[in-house]
N, C-alpha and C positions, 0 to 999 in steps of 0.2 A: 655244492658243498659250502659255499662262503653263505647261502641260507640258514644251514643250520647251526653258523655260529653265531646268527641274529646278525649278524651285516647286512644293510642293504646296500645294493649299487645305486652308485650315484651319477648323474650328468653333470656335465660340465653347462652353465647356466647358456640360456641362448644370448642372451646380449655380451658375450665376452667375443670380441673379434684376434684375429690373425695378429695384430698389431700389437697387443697385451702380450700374447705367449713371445714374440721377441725381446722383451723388455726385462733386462735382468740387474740385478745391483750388483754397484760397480766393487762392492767391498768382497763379497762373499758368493758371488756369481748365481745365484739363486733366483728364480723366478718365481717362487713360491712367495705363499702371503703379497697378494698383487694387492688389497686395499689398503696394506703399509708400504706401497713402493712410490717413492716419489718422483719425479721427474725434474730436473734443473731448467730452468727458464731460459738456459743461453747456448748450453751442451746437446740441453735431452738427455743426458743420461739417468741413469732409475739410481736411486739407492732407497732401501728399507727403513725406514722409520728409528730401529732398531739397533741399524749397525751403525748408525751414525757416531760419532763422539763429537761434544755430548748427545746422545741418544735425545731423540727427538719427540714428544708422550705426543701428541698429535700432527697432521697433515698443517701447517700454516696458512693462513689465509693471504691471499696475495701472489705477488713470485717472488720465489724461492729459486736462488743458486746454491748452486753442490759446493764442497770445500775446493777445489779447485778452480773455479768459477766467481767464488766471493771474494769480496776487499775485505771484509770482516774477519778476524782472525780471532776464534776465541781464546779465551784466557784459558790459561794454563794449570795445574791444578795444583802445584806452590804456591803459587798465588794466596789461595784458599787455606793452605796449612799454614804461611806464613801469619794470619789472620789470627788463625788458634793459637799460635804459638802468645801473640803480642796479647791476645787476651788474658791470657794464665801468667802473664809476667807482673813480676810484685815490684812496685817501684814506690821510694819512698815520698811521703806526704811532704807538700811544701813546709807545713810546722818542722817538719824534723830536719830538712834540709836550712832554716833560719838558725834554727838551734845548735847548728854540728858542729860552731866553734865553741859551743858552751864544752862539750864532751870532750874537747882536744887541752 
């Protein structure tokens, strides 16, 4: 039946070993999408690419530790709004702050 709805069956690739299918992300408990699962250099634990925050757009080259595993703590994302905020603020010109006893 699953012929006639133009599906075809598929294999599971031969080079994927026993050791892959245990290997799940610690965020989301999924072992799905295994060429986005990363592994931590000091745990071994897997996390996805994906579920990371910040979300990770590639596998890094080198080792990589998991967020519980890093000294790295990334920044926060205030941080970032705080940035916008100080861009849009209007502050006045040293000329007009020489001159503000002229005005009083």
């Amino acid at each position: 039946m699953a012929s006639s709805l133009g599906r075809k069956r598929t294999h599971a690739p031969k080079g994927s070993s026993a050791l892959n299918d245990d290997v799940s992300c610690e965020v989301c408990s999924g072992g799905h999408s295994p060429s986005k699962l990363i592994l931590c250099d000091k745990c071994d634990r897997g996390y996805h690419l994906f579920c990371l925050r910040p979300i990770l757009p590639y596998v890094p080259k080198g080792s990589w530790f998991c967020p519980s595993c890093s000294n790295h703590k990334p920044k926060s994302f205030p941080l970032v709004q705080t940035k916008i905020i100080d861009f849009f603020r209007i502050q006045r010109s040293p000329e007009a702050l020489s001159n503000q006893d002229f005005f009083v």
